[in-house]
C-alpha positions in Angstrom: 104.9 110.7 84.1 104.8 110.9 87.8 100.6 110.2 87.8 101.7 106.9 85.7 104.3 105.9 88.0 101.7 106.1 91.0 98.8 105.0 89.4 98.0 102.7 91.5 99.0 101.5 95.1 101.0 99.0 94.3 103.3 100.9 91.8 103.6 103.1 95.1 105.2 100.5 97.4 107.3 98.8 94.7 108.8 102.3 94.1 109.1 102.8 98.0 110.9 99.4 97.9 113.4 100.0 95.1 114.2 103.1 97.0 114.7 101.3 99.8 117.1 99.1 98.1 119.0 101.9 96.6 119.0 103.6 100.0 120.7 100.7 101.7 123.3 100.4 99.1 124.4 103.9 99.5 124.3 103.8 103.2 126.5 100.2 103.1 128.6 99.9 100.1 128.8 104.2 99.5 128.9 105.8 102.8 130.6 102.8 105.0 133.2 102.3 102.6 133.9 105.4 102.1 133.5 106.2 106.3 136.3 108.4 106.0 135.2 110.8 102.8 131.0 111.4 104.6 132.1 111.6 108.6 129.4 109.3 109.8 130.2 106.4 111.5 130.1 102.9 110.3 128.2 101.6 113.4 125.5 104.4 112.6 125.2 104.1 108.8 125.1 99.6 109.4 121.7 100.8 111.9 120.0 102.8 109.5 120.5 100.1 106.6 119.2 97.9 109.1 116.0 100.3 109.7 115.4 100.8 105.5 115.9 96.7 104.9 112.8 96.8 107.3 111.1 99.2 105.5 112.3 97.7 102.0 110.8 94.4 103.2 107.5 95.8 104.2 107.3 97.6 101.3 107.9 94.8 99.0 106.1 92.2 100.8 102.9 94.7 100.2 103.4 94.8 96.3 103.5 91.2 96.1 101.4 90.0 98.1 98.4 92.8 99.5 95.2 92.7 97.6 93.0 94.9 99.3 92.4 97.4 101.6 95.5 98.9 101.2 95.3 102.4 102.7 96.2 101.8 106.5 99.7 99.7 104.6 100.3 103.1 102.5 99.7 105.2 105.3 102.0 103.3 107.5 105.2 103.7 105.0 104.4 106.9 104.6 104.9 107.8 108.2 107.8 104.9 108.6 109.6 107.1 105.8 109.0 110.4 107.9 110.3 108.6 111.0 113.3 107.7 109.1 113.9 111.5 107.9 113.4 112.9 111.3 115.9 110.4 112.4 118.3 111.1 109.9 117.9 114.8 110.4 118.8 113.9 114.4 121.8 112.7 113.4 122.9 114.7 111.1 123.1 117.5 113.8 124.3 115.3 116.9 127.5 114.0 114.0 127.8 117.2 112.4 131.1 117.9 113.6 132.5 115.1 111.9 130.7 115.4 108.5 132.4 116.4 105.8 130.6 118.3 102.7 129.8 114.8 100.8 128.3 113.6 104.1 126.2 117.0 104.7 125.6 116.7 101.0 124.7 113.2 100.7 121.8 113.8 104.2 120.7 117.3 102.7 119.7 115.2 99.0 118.2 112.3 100.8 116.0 113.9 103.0 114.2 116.0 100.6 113.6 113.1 98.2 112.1 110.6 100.8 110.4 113.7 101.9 109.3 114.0 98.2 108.0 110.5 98.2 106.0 110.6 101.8 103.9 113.5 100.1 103.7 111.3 96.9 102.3 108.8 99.0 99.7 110.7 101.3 98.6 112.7 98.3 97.5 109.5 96.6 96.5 107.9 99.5 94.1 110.5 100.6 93.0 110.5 96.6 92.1 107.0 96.6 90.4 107.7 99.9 88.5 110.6 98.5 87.5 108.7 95.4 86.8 105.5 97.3 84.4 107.8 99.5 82.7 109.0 96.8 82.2 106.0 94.9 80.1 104.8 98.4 78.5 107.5 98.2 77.1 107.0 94.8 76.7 103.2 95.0 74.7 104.2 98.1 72.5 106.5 96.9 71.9 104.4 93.4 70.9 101.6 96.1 68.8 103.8 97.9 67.3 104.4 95.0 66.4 100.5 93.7 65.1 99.9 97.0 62.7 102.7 96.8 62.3 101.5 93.2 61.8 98.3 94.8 59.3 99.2 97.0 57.2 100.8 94.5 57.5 97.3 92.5 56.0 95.7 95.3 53.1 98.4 95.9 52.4 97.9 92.0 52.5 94.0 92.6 50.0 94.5 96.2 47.5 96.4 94.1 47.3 94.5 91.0 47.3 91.2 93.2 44.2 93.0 95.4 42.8 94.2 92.1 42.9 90.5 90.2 41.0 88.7 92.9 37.8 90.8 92.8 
């Protein structure tokens, strides 16, 4: 199920978007309205929405609208969502004092699964790079070989053009 999901690049982003999206209604509607029951501050959980809405609008704006050459796109979510786990992970220790269990529990479930997803993503990435790779390297040799198949053409073509006009 997982190798249909990511199929392809796209699926990859639009997943990474929806995430996104689910992300920054936990982090607003969930955790800030609920400031008192998860121990982070407001302030902190409105900054992080802030930082995933970026991310969700990248990712997004690459489903719909990149064509082509998409591995330096993949490969820059995938490290954005690490950045944002290390981040997280920072802050969970400098507000652990004033998390409560749902807060710990809510930081120790998402990091793993946006974790989960970066290796999704640079598994797949460095896939379609391997494949992409070796696909050059066939088309390359298969060209090598018409122009050598080319050039015997033209050595045929010489000599029966040398051997017609005598």
């Amino acid at each position: 199920m997982l190798d249909k999901l990511t199929s392809n690049p796209k699926q990859l982003f639009l997943i990474d978007g929806l995430g996104a999206v689910l992300t920054i209604f936990f982090l607003v509607v969930i955790l800030a309205g609920f400031e008192d029951r998860f121990g982070m501050p407001r302030i902190i959980l409105y900054g992080l929405s802030l930082v995933v809405c970026v991310y969700a609008i990248y990712s997004f704006s690459c489903y719909f609208f990149l064509r082509g050459k998409w591995r330096p796109y993949l490969k820059a979510i995938a490290m954005a969502n690490l950045l944002y786990c290390f981040l997280t992970i920072g802050l969970v220790f400098y507000f652990y004092q004033s998390l409560t269990i749902l807060g710990l529990l809510y930081f120790f479930l998402e990091i793993p699964v946006i974790c989960g997803l970066v290796v999704i993503e640079w598994r797949w990435r460095r896939r379609w790079e391997c494949t992409y790779h070796l696909e050059l390297l066939y088309l390359g040799r298969g060209q090598k070989q018409r122009q050598n198949k080319n050039k015997q053409l033209e050595k045929v073509n010489l000599w029966t053009t040398l051997c017609s006009t005598k």
